[in-house]
Biopython code that builds the backbone (N, CA, C, O; Angstrom):
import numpy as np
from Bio.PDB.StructureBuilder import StructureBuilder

atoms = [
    (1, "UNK", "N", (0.848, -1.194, 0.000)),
    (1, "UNK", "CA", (0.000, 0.000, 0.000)),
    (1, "UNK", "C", (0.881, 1.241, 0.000)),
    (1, "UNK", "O", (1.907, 1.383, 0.665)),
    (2, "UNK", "N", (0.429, 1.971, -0.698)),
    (2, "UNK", "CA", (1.762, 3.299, -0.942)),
    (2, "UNK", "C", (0.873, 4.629, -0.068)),
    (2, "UNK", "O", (-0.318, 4.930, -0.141)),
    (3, "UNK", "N", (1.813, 5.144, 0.621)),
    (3, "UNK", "CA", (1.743, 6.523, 1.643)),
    (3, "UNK", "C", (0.540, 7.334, 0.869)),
    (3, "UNK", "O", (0.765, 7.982, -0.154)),
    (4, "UNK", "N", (-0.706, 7.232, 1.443)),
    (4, "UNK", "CA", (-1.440, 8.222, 0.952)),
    (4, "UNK", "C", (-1.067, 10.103, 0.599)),
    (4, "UNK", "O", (-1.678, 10.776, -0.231)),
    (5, "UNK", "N", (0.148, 10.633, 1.548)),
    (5, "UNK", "CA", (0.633, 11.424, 1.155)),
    (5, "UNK", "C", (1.734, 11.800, 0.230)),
    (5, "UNK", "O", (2.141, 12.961, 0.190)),
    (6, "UNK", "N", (2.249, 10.820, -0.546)),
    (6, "UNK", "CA", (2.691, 10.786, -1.787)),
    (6, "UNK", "C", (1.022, 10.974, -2.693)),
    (6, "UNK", "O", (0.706, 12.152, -2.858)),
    (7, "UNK", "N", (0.235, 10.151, -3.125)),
    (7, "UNK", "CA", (-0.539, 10.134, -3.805)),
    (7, "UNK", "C", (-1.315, 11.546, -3.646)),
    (7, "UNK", "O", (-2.003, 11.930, -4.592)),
    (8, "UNK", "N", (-1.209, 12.421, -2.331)),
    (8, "UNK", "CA", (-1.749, 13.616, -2.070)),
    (8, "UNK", "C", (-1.047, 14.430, -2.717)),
    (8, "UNK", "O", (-1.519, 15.239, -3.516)),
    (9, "UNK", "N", (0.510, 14.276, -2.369)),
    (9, "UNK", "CA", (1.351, 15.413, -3.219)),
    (9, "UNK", "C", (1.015, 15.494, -4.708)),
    (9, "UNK", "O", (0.446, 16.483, -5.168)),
    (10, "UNK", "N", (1.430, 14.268, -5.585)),
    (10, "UNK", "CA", (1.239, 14.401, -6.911)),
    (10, "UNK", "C", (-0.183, 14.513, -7.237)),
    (10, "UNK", "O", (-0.481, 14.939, -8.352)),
    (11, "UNK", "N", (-1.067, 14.195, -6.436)),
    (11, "UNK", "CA", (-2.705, 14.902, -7.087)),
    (11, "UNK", "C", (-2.601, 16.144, -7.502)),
    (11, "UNK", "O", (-2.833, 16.605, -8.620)),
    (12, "UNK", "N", (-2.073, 16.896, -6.106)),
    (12, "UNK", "CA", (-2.288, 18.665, -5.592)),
    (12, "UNK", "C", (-1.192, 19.017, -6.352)),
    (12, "UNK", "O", (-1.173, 20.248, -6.344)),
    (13, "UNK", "N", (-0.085, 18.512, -7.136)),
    (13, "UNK", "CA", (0.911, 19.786, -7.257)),
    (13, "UNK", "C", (0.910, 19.426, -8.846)),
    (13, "UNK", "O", (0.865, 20.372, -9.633)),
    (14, "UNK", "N", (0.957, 18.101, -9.345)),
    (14, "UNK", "CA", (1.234, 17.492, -10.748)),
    (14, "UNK", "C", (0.199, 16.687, -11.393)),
    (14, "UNK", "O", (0.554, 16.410, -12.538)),
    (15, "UNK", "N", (-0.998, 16.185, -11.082)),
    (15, "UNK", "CA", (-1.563, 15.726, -11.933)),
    (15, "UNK", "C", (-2.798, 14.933, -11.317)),
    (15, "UNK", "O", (-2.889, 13.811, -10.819)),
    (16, "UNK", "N", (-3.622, 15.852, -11.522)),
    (16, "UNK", "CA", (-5.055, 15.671, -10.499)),
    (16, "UNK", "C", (-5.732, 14.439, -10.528)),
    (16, "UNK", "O", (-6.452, 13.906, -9.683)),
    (17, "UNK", "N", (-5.263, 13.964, -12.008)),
    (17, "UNK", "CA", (-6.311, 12.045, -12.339)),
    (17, "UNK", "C", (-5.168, 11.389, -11.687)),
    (17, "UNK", "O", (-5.406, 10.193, -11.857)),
    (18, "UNK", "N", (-4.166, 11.478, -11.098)),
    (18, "UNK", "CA", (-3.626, 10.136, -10.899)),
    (18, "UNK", "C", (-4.211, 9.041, -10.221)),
    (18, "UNK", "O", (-5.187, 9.276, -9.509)),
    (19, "UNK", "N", (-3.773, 7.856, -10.321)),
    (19, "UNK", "CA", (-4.460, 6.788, -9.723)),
    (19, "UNK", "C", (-3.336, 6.053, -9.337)),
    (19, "UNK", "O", (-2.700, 5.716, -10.335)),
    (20, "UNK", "N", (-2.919, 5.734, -8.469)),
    (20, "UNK", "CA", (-1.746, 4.515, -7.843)),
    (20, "UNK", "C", (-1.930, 3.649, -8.377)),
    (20, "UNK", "O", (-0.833, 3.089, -8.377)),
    (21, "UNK", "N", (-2.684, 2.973, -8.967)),
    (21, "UNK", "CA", (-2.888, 1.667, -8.973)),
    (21, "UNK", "C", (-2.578, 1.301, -10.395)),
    (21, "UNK", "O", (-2.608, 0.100, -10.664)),
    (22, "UNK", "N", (-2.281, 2.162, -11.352)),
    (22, "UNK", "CA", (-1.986, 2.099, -12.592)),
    (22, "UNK", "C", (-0.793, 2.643, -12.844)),
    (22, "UNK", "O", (-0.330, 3.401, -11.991)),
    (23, "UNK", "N", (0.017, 2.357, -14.156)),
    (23, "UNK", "CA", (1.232, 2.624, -14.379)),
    (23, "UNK", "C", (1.631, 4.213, -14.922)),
    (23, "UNK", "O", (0.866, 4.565, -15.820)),
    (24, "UNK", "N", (2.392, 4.969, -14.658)),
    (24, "UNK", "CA", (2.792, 6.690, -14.822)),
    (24, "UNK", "C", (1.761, 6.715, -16.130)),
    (24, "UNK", "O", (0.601, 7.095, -16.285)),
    (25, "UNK", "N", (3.214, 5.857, -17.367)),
    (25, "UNK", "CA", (2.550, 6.293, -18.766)),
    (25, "UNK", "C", (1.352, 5.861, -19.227)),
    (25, "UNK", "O", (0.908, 6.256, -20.305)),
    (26, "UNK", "N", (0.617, 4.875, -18.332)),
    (26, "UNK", "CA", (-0.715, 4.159, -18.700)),
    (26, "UNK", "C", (-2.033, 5.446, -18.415)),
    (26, "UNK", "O", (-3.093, 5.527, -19.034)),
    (27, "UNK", "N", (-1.634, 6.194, -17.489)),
    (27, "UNK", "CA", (-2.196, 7.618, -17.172)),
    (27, "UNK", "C", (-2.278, 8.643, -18.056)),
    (27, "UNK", "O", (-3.148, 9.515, -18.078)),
    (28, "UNK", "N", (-1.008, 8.472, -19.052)),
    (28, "UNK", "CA", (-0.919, 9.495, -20.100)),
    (28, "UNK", "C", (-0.075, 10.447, -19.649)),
    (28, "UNK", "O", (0.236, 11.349, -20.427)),
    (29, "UNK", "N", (0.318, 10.434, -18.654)),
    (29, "UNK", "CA", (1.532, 10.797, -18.104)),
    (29, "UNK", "C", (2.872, 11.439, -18.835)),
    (29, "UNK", "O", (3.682, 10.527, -18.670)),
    (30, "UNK", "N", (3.394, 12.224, -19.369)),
    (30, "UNK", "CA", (4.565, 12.751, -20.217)),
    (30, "UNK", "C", (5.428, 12.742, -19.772)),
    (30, "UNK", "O", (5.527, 12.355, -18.608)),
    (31, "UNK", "N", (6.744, 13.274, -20.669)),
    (31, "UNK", "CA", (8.186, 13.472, -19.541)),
    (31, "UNK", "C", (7.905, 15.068, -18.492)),
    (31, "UNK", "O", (8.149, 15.484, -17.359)),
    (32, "UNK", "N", (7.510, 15.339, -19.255)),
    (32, "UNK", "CA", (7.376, 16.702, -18.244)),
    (32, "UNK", "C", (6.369, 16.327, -16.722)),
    (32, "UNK", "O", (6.398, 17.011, -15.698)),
    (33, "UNK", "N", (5.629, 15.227, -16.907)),
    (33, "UNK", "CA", (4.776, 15.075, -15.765)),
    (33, "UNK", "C", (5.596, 14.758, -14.687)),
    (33, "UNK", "O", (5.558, 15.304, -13.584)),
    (34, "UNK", "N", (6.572, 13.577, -15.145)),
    (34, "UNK", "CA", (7.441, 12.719, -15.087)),
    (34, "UNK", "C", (8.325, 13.352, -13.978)),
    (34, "UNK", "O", (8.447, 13.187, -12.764)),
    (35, "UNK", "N", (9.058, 14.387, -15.207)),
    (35, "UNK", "CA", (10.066, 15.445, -14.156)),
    (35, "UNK", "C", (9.329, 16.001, -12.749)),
    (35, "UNK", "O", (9.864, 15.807, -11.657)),
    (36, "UNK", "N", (8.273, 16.589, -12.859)),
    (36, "UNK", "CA", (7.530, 17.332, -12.143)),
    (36, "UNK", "C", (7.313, 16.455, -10.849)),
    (36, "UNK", "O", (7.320, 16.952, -9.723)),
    (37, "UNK", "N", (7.086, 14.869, -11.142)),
    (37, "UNK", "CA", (6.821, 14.379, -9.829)),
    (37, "UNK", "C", (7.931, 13.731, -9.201)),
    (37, "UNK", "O", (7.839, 13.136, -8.127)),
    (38, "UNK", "N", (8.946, 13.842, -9.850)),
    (38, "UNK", "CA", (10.057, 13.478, -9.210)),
    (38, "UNK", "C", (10.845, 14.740, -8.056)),
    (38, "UNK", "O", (11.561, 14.534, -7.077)),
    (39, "UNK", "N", (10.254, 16.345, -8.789)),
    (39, "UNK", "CA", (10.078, 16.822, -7.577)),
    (39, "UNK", "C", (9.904, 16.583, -6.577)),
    (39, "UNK", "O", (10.545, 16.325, -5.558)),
    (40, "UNK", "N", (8.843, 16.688, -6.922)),
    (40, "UNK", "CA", (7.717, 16.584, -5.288)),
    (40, "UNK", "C", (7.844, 15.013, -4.928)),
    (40, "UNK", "O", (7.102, 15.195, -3.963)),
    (41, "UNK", "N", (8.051, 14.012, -4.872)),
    (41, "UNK", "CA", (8.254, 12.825, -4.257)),
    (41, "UNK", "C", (10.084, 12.998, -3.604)),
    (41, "UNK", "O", (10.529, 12.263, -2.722)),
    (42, "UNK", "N", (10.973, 14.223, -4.349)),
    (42, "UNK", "CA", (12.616, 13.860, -4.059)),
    (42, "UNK", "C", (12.264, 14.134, -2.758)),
    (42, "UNK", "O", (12.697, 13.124, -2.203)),
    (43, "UNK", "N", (11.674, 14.948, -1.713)),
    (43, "UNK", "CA", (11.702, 15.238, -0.530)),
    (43, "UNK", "C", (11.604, 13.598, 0.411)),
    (43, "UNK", "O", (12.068, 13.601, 1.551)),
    (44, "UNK", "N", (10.927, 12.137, -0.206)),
    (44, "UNK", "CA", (10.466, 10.865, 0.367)),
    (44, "UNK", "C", (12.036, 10.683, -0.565)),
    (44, "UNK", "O", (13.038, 10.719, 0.149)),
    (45, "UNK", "N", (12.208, 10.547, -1.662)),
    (45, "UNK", "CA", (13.176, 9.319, -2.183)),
    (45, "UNK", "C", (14.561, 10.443, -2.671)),
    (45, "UNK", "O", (14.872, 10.749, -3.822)),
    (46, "UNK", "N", (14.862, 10.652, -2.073)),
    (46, "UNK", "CA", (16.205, 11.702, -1.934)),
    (46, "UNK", "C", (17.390, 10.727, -3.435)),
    (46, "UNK", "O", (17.908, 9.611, -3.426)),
    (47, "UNK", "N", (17.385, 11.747, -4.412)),
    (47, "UNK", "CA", (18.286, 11.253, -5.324)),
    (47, "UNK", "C", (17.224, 10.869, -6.901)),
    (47, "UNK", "O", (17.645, 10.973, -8.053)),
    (48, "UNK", "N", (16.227, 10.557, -6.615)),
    (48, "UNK", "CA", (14.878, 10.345, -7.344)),
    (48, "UNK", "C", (15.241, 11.120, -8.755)),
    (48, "UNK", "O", (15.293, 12.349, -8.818)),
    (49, "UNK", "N", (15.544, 10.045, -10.140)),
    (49, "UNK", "CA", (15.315, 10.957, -11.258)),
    (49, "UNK", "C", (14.396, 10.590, -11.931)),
    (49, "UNK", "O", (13.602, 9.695, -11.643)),
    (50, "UNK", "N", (14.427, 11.621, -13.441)),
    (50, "UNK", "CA", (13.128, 11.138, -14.250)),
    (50, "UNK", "C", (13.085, 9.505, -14.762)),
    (50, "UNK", "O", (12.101, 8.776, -14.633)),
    (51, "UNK", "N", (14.401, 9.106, -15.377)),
    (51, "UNK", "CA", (14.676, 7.876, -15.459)),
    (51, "UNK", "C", (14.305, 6.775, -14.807)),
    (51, "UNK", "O", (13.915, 5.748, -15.362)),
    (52, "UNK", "N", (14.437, 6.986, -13.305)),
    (52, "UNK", "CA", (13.620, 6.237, -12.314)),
    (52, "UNK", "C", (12.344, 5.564, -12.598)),
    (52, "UNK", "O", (11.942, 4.425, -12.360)),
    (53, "UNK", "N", (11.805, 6.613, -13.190)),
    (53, "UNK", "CA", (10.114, 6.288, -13.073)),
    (53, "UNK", "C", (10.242, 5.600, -14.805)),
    (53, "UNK", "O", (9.184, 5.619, -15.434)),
    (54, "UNK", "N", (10.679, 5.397, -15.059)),
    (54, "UNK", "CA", (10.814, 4.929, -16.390)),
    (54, "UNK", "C", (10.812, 3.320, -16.030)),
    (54, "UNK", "O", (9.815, 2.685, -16.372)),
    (55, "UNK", "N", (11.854, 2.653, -15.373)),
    (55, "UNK", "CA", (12.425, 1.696, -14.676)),
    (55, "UNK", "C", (10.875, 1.114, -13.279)),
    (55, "UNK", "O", (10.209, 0.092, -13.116)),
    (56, "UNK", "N", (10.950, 2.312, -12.684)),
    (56, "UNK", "CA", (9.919, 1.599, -11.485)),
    (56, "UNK", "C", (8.545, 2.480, -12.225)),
    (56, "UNK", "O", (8.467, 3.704, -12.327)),
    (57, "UNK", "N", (7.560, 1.498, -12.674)),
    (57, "UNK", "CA", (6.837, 2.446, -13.509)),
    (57, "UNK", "C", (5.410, 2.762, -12.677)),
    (57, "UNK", "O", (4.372, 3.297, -13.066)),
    (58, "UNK", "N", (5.804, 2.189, -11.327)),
    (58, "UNK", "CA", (4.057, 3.084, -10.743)),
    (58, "UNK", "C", (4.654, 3.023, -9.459)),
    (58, "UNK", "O", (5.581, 2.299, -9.098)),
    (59, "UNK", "N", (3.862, 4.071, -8.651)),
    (59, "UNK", "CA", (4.418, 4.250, -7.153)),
    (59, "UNK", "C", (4.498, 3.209, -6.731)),
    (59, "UNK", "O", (5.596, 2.846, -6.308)),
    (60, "UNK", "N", (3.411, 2.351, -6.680)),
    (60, "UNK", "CA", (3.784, 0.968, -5.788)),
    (60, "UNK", "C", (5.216, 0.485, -5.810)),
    (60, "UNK", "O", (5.854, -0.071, -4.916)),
    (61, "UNK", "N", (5.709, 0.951, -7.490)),
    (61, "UNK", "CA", (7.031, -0.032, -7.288)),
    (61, "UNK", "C", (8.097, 0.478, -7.137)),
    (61, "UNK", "O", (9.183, -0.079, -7.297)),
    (62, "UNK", "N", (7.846, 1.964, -6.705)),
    (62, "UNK", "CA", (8.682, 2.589, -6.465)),
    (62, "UNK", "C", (9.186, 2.720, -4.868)),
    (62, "UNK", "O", (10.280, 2.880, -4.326)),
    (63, "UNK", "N", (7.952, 2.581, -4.456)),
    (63, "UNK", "CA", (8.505, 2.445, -3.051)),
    (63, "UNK", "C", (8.399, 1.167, -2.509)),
    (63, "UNK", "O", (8.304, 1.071, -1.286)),
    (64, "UNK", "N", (8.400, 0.082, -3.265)),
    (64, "UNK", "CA", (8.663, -1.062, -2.890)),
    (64, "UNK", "C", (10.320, -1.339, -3.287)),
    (64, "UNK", "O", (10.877, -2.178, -2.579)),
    (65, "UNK", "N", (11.080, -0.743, -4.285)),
    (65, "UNK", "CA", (12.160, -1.053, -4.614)),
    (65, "UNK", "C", (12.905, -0.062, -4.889)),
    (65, "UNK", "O", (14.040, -0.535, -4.944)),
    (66, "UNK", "N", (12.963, 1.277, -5.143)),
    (66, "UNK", "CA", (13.959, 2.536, -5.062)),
    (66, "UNK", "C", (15.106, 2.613, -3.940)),
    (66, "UNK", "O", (14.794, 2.548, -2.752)),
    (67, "UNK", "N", (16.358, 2.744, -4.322)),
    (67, "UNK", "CA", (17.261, 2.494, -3.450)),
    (67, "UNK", "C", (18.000, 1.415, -3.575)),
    (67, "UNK", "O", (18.871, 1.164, -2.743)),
]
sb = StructureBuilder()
sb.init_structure("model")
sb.init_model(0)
sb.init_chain("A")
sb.init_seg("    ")
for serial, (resi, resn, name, xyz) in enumerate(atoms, 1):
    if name == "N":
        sb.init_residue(resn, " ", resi, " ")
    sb.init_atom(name, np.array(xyz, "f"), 0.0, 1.0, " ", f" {name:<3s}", serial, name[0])
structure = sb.get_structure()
């Protein structure tokens, strides 16, 4: 189950449809979205790039395996 306040951040700051439960680009998601939430999540996963999310492609698996 992924931190409801991750899923709060990227609603409120980057992208209001997200859904956890589905994959970034399955959302429609872009690189620019991409960049944007790697922002706002670097404050939880310190080092976090866009590439990342390329590799771990939905929060779940990001914070099941980042690091």
């Amino acid at each position: 189950m992924v931190n409801s306040r991750f899923v709060a951040d990227v609603r409120r700051t980057v992208f209001p449809a997200y859904r956890p439960d589905a994959e970034w680009l399955e959302q429609g998601m872009t690189s620019l979205h991409l960049t944007r939430i790697c922002t706002v999540l670097s404050h939880y996963f310190p080092g976090l790039k866009p590439a990342d999310l390329f590799a771990l492609r939905s929060l779940d698996e990001l914070t099941a395996r980042f690091g």
